[in-house]
C-alpha positions in Angstrom: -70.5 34.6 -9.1 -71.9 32.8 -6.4 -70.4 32.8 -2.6 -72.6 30.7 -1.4 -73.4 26.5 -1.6 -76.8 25.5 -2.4 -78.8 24.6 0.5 -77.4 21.1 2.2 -74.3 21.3 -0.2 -70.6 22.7 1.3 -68.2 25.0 -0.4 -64.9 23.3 -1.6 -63.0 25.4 0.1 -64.5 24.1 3.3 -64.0 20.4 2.7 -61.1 18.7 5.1 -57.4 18.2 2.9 -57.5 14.7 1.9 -53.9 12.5 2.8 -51.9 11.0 0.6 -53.8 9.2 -2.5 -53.7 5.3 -3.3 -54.6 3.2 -5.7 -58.1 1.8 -3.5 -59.6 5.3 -3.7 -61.4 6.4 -6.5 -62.6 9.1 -8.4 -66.0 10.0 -10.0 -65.8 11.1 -14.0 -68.3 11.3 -17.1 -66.4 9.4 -19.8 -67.6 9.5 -23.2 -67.6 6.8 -25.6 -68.2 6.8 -29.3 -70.3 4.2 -30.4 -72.4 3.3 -33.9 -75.1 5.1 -32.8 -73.2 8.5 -31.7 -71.6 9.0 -28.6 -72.1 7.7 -25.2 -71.6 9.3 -21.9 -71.2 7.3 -18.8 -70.3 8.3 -15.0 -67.4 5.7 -14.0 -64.8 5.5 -11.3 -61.5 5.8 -11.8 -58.2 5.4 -9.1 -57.1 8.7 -8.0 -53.8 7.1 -8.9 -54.4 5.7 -12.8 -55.9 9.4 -13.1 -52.5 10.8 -12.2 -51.0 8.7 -14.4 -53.4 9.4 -17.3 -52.3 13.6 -16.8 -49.0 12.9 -16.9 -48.8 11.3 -20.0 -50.9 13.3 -22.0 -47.9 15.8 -20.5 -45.3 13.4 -21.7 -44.7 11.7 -18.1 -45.1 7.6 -17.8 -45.7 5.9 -14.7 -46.6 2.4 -14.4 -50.3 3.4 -13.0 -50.9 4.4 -16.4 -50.4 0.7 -18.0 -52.3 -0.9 -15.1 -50.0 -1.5 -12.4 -51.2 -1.3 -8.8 -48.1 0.0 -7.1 -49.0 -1.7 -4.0 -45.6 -3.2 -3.4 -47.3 -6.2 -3.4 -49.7 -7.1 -6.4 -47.5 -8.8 -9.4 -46.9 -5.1 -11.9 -44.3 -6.9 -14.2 -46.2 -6.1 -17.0 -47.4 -3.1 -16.3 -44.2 -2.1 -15.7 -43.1 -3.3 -18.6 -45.6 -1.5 -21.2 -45.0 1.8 -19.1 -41.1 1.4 -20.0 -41.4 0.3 -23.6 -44.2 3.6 -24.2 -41.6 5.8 -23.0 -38.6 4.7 -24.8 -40.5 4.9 -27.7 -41.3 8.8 -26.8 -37.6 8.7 -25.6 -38.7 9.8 -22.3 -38.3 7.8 -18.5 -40.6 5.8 -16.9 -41.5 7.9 -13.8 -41.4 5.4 -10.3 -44.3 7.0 -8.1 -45.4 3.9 -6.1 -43.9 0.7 -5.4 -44.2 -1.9 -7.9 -43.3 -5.5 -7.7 -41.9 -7.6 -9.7 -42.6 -11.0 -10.5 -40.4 -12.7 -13.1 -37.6 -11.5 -14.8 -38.0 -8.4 -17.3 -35.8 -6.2 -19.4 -36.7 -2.8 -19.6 -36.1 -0.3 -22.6 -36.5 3.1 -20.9 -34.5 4.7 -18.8 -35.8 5.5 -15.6 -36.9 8.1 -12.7 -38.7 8.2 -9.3 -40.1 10.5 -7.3 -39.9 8.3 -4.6 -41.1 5.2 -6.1 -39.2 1.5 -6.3 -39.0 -1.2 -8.1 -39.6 -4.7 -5.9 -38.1 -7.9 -6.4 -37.0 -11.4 -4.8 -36.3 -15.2 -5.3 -33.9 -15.5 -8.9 -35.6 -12.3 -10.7 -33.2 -10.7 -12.8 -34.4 -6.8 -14.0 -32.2 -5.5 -17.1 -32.1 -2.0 -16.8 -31.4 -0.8 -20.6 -31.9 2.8 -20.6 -30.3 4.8 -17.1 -31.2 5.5 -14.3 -31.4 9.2 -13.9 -31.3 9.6 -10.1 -29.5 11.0 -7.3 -26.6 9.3 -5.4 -29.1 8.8 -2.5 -32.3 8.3 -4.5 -33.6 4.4 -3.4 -35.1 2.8 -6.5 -34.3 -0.6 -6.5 -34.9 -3.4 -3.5 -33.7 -6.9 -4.4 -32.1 -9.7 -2.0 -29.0 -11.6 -2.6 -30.7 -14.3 -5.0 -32.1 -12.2 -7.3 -30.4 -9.7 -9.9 -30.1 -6.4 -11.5 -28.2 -5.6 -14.6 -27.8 -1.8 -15.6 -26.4 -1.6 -19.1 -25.9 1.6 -20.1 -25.0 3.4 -17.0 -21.7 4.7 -16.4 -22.2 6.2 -13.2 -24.2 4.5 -10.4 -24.6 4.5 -6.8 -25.0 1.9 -3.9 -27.6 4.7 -2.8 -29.6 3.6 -5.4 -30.5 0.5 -3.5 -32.4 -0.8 -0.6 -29.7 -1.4 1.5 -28.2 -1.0 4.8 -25.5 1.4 5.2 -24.1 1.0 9.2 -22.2 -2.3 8.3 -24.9 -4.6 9.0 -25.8 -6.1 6.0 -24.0 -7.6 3.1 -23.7 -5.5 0.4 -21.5 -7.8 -1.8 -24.2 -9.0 -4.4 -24.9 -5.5 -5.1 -21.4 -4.4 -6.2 -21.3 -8.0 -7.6 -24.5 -6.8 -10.1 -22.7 -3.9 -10.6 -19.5 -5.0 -12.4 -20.4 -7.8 -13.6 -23.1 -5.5 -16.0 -22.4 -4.8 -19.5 -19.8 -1.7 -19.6 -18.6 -2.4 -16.0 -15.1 -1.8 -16.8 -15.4 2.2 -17.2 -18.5 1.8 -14.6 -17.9 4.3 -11.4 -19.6 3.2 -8.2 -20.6 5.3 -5.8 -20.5 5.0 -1.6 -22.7 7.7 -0.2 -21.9 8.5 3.2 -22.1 5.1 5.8 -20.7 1.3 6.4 -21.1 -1.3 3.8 -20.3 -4.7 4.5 -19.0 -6.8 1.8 -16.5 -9.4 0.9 -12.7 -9.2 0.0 -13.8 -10.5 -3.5 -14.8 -7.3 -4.6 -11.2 -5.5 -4.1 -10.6 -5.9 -8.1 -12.8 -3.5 -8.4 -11.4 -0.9 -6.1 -10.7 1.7 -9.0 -14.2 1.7 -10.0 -15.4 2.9 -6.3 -15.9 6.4 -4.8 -17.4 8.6 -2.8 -17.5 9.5 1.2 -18.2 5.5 1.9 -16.4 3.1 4.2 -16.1 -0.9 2.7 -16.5 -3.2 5.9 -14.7 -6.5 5.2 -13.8 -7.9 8.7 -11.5 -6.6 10.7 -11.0 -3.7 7.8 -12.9 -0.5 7.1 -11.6 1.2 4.2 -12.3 4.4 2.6 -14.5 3.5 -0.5 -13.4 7.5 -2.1 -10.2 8.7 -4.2 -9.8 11.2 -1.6 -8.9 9.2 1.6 -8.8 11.4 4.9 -8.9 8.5 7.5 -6.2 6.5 8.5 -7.2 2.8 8.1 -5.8 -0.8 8.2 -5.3 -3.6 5.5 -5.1 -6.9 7.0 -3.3 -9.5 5.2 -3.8 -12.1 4.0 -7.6 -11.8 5.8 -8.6 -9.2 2.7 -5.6 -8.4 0.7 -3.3 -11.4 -0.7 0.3 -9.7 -0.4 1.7 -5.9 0.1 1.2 -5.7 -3.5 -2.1 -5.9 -3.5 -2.6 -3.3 -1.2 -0.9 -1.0 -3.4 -3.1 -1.7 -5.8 -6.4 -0.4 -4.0 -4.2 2.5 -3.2 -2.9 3.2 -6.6 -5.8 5.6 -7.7 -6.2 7.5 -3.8 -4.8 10.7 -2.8 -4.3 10.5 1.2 -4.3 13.5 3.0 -2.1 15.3 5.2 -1.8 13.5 8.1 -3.4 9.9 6.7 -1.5 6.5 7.6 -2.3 3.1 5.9 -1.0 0.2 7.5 -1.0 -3.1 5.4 -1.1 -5.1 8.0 0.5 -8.9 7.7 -0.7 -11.5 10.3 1.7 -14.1 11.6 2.8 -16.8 8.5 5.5 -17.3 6.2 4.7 -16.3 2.6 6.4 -15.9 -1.0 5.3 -13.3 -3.0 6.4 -11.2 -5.8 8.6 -8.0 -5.3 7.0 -5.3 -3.7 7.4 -2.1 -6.1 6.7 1.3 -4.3 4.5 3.5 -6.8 2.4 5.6 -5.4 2.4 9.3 -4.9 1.9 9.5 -1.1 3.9 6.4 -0.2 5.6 7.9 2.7 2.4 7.5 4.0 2.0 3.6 3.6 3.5 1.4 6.6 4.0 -2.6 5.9 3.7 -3.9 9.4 4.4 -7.8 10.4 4.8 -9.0 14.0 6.6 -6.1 15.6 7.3 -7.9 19.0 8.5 -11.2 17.5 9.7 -10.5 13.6 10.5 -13.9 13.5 6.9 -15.1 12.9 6.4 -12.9 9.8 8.4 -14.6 6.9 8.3 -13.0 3.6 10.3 -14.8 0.9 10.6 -13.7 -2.4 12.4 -14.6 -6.3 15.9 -13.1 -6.3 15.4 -14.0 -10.2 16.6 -11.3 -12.6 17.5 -8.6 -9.9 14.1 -9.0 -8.2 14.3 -7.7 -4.6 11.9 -8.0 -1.5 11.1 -4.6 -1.1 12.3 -1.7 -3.7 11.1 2.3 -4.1 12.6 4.3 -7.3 12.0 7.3 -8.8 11.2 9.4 -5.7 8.8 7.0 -4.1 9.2 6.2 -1.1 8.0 3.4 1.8 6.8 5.1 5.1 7.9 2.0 7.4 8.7 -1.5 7.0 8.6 -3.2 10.3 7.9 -6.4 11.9 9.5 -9.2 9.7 12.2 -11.8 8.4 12.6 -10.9 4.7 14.6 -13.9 2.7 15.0 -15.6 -0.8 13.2 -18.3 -1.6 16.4 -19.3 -4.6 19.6 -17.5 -4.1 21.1 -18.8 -0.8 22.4 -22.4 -1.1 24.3 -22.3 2.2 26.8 -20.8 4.1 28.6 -19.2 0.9 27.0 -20.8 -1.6 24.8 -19.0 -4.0 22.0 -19.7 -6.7 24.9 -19.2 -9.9 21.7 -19.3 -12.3 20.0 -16.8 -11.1 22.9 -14.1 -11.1 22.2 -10.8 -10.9 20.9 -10.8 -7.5 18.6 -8.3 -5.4 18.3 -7.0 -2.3 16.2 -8.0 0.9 15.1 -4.1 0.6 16.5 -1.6 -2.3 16.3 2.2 -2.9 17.4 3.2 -6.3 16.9 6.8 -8.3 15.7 9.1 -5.4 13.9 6.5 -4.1 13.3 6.2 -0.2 12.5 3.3 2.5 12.1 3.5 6.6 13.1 0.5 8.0 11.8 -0.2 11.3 13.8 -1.7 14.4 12.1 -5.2 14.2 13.4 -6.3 10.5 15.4 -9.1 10.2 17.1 -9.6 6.5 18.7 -12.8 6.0 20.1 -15.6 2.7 19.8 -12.2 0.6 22.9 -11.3 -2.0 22.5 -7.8 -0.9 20.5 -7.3 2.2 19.8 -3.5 2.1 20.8 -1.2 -0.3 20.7 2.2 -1.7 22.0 3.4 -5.2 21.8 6.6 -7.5 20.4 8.5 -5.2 18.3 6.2 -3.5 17.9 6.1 0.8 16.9 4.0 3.3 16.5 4.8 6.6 17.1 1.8 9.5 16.1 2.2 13.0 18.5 0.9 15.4 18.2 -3.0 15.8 17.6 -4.0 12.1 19.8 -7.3 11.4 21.0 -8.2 8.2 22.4 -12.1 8.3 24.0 -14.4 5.7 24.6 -11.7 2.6 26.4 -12.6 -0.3 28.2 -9.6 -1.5 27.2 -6.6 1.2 24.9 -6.6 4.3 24.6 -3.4 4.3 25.3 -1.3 0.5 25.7 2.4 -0.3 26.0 2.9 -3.5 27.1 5.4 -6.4 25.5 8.4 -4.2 22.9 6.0 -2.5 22.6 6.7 1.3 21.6 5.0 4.2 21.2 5.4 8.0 22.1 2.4 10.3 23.1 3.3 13.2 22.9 0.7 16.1 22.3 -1.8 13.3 23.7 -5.5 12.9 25.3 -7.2 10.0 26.8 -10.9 10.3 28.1 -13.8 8.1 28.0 -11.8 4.5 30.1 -14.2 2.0 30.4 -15.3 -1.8 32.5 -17.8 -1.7 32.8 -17.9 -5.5 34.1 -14.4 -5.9 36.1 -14.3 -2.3 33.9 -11.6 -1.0 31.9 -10.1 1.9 31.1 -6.7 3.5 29.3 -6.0 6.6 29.3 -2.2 5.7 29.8 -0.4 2.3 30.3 2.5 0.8 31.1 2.5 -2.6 31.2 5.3 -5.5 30.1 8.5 -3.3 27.6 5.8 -1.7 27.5 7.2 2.5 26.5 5.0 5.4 25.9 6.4 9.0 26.6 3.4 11.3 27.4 4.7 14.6 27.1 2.3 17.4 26.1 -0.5 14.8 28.1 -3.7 15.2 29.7 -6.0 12.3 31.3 -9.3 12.5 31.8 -13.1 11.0 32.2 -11.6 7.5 34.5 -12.7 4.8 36.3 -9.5 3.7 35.6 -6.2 5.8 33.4 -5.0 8.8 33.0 -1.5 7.6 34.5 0.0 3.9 34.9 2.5 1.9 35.9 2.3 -1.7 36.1 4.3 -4.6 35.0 7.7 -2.9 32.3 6.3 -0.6 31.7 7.2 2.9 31.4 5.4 6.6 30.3 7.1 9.4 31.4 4.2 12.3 31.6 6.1 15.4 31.9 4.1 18.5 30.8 0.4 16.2 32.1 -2.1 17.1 33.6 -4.6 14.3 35.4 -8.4 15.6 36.0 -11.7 13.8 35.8 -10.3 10.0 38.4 -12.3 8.0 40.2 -9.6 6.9 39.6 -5.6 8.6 37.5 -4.2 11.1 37.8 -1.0 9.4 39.0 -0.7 5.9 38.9 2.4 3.3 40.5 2.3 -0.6 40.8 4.6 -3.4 39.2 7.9 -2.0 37.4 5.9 0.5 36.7 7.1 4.1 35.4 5.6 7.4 35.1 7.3 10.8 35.9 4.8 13.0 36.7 7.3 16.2 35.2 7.4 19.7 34.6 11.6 20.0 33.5 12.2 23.4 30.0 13.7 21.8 29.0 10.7 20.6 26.7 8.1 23.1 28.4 4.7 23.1 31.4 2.5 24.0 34.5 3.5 22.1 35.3 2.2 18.7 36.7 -1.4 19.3 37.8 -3.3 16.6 39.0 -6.6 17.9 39.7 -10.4 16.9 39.9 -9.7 12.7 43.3 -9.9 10.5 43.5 -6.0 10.8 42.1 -3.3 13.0 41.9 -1.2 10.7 43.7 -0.7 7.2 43.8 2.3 4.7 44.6 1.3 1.4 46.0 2.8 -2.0 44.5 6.4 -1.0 41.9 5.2 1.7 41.5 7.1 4.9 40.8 5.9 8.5 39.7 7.7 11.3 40.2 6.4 14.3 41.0 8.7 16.8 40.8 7.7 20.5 39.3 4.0 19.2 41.2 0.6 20.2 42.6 -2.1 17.7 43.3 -5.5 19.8 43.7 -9.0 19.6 43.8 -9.2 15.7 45.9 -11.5 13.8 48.2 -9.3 12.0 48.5 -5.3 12.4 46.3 -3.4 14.6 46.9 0.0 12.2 48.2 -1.2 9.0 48.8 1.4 6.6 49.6 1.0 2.7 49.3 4.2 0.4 46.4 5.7 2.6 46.6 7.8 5.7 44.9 6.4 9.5 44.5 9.3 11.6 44.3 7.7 15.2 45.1 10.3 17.9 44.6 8.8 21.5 44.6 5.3 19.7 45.4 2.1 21.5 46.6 -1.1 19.4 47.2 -3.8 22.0 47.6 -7.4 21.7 48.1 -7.9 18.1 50.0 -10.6 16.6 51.9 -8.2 14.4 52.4 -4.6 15.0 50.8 -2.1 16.9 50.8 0.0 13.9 52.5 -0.3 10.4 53.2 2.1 7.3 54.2 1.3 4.1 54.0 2.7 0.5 54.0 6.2 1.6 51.0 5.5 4.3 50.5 7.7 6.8 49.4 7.1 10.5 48.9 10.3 12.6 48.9 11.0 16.0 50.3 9.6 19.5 49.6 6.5 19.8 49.6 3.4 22.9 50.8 0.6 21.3 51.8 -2.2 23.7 51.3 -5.6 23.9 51.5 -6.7 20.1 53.8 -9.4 18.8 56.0 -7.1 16.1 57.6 -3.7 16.8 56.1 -0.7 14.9 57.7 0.1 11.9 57.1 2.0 8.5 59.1 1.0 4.9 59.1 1.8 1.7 58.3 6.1 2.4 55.7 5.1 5.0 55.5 7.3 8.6 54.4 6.3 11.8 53.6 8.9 14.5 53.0 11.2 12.2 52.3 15.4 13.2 49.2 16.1 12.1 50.4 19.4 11.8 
């Protein structure tokens, strides 16, 4: 074998690399044609790219080249494109992308489709139907369209904003993309990927949300949400800027998993707004804050339809509500006036509700007013109040525990609860094992009770203070208990209950604490006892139109007590004891 060129010839070998190939160079090559009088051979040129093509589809590989296209980007390759895709959907093979081909009018293609690095090219009102699918990469860019023109995809299930020319640091709008997407045949079991970066789009693609993941962030305004089912940044939705209603919210949410340490504020803008109840389902809900106007509640109105038990704000069944801050929560139908209620939309809800294990943190800056119940727990269900939450013009309770519900309200307000109808009003309740913490929390202006305890329920009322209820400041019934007493280990004035009908009253097996606490200035007894027990050590019961303190029907009130000042002597009938040992 020869080492050696022929004289003024060069070695292969010693001939400089050439660069990447196009579709202006060209190629020598002896073709030979068969004609009527026997075959013809003829040296021709041929593009270094077409002869690519040509290879690979004698090896079962299509590109455009191959069917004429000129992959400049520039020159018109519709059809080209179009025979390369129809050839290899009829070998049910893809159409390789090697160059980048535009296109000129709108075409449906059969195949599916690959690239090695290749796009397809389109503008104005084109429309490309993809039939077969595109068999790429997340991050593999095939497709580059503007915002007039189209792409349908009909048979992929999976796709990926990578897949298209667009910008991914929250500078462009990506929103006729994602548009395309869901709006192609199939969308509805369509998943859309976010690689990695910003994308800018619109609110209107939020119905979507539970076709999206991915590492992605959606950049709508003042929002950038995590795109993925696995969120692990804490973000902010604005309402109503992106997200109509807390509901809403929870809706994007419903299909994420937010990691330790994550926090999702749904964020409501100043307004006054009615929207449906806001139902707490979602796994990691202790996780989720609904935040209004935090310095002035009072500019965040939420209303809502007491109709059929409906309730502002409820979580059951073990879910729970991270914090609720920053509002005025009311009825937009049950509160006629002063008293007066809706009759025909009995039963009514709650301004906020936990039921069956659920739970609800109530920040300081809530106002609940006009609601039948204003906050309440049952069967298990809690809600936690910061000190300073308000509850105003209740029907039946301000503030209910119920049938082993719990809540926390210390340094809490309620005021004004009445239904005039029924005769009734509580400012606190505990009812059927139901237990409220209310030290320091104050309760007045209500028709019946301050602070209660019925049926076996439980009032923690340390150092409260309870004035101007129409009938006690204190009051406990049937296995009912409230501790109403100033211990010097608790922060806070001493327990005063002042200006009602009676300080405080245990009734038919009710107990009272009230040790070291004062009962003035109320219109009958200050310490009325009849069947229960009052235990009021270091008590004082001044100034009260009747008696300091009273027993009667076996009542008990224990304890040395300073009783001066009231307008009746002591006294206990009918097996009652005043004074009583403790002992």
């Amino acid at each position: 074998m020869a080492t050696t060129a022929p004289s003024g010839d060069s070695l292969i070998s010693n001939l400089p690399t050439a660069a990447a190939l196009n579709s202006t160079e060209y190629l020598p090559m002896d073709q030979t044609i068969n004609g009527v009088n026997g075959p013809t051979t003829t040296t021709v040129k041929i593009s270094s790219t077409t002869l690519a093509s040509q290879i690979l589809s004698t090896n079962n590989i299509i590109t455009p080249q191959a069917y004429g296209a000129k992959g400049d980007g520039v020159t018109d390759d519709s059809a080209a494109v179009l025979a390369a895709s129809t050839a290899a959907a009829a070998r049910g093979i893809s159409m390789i992308l090697v160059s980048k081909y535009f296109i000129g009018s709108s075409i449906t293609l059969p195949s599916n489709i690959e690239t090695t690095g290749g796009q397809l090219i389109w503008s104005g009102t084109t429309t490309v139907t993809i039939n077969g699918k595109c068999i790429l990469t997340d991050e593999q860019t095939a497709f580059s369209y503007p915002s007039t023109a189209h792409i349908a995809l009909t048979a992929d299930t999976f796709t990926s904003m990578g897949w298209f020319a667009i910008k991914n640091d929250g500078s462009q709008d990506c929103t006729y993309v994602i548009q395309d997407l869901v709006n192609s045949a199939g969308s509805l079991s369509r998943s859309i990927t976010f690689p990695a970066g910003t994308y800018a789009c619109s609110n209107s693609v939020i119905s979507y949300n539970h076709q999206f993941d991915g590492y992605g962030f959606l950049k709508m305004g003042p929002d950038t949400i995590p795109a993925g089912k696995v969120v692990n940044t804490s973000f902010q939705m604005s309402i109503p800027t992106n997200f109509t209603n807390p509901g809403s919210c929870l809706y994007y949410l419903q299909n994420r998993f937010l990691s330790d340490g994550v926090t999702v504020t749904c964020k409501i803008a100043d307004g006054t707004y009615t929207w449906p109840q806001t139902y707490m389902q979602h796994p990691q809900g202790n996780r989720i804050q609904i935040i209004g106007n935090q310095t002035t509640p009072a500019n965040v109105v939420v209303q809502f339809d007491a109709t059929n038990f409906n309730s502002g704000f409820q979580a059951s069944y073990g879910y729970a509500l991270g914090l609720l801050d920053g509002m005025t929560i009311t009825t937009t139908n049950a509160w006629i006036s002063h008293g007066n209620w809706n009759s025909a939309i009995i039963p009514y809800g709650a301004g906020i509700i936990a039921l069956y294990d659920g739970n609800i943190n109530v920040g300081a800056h809530v106002i609940v007013t006009k609601c039948y119940y204003g906050i309440k727990a049952a069967y298990g269900g809690s809600i936690n109040c910061a000190p300073g939450v308000s509850v105003t013009e209740a029907g039946d309770v301000a503030y209910h525990a119920f049938h082993d519900g719990s809540i926390n309200a210390l340094g809490c307000y309620a005021q004004g609860t009445y239904d005039a109808a029924f005769g009734i009003g509580y400012g606190f309740l505990g009812e059927m094992g139901g237990t409220i913490h209310a030290e320091n929390a104050t309760s007045s202006y209500n028709y019946l009770h301050g602070f209660a305890a019925i049926s076996t329920g439980s009032v923690w009322a340390q150092k409260s203070s309870s004035h101007n209820n129409n009938q006690a400041g204190y009051f406990a019934q049937e296995g009912g208990h409230v501790n109403a007493s100033s211990p010097s280990n608790v922060t806070g004035s001493p327990t005063l209950s002042t200006a009602n009908r009676w300080g405080a009253r245990a009734y038919q097996g009710g107990t009272v604490e009230f040790f070291s606490s004062t009962a003035s200035n109320n219109s009958s007894d200050g310490l009325s006892c009849n069947g229960g027990v009052i235990v009021a050590d270091g008590a004082t019961s001044t100034g009260n139109t009747g008696a300091g303190q009273v027993a009667r029907c076996n009542g008990l009130v224990y304890g040395t007590i300073t009783s001066t000042g009231n307008g009746v002597a002591d006294f206990a009938q009918e097996g009652g004891i005043i004074n009583a040992d403790e002992t």
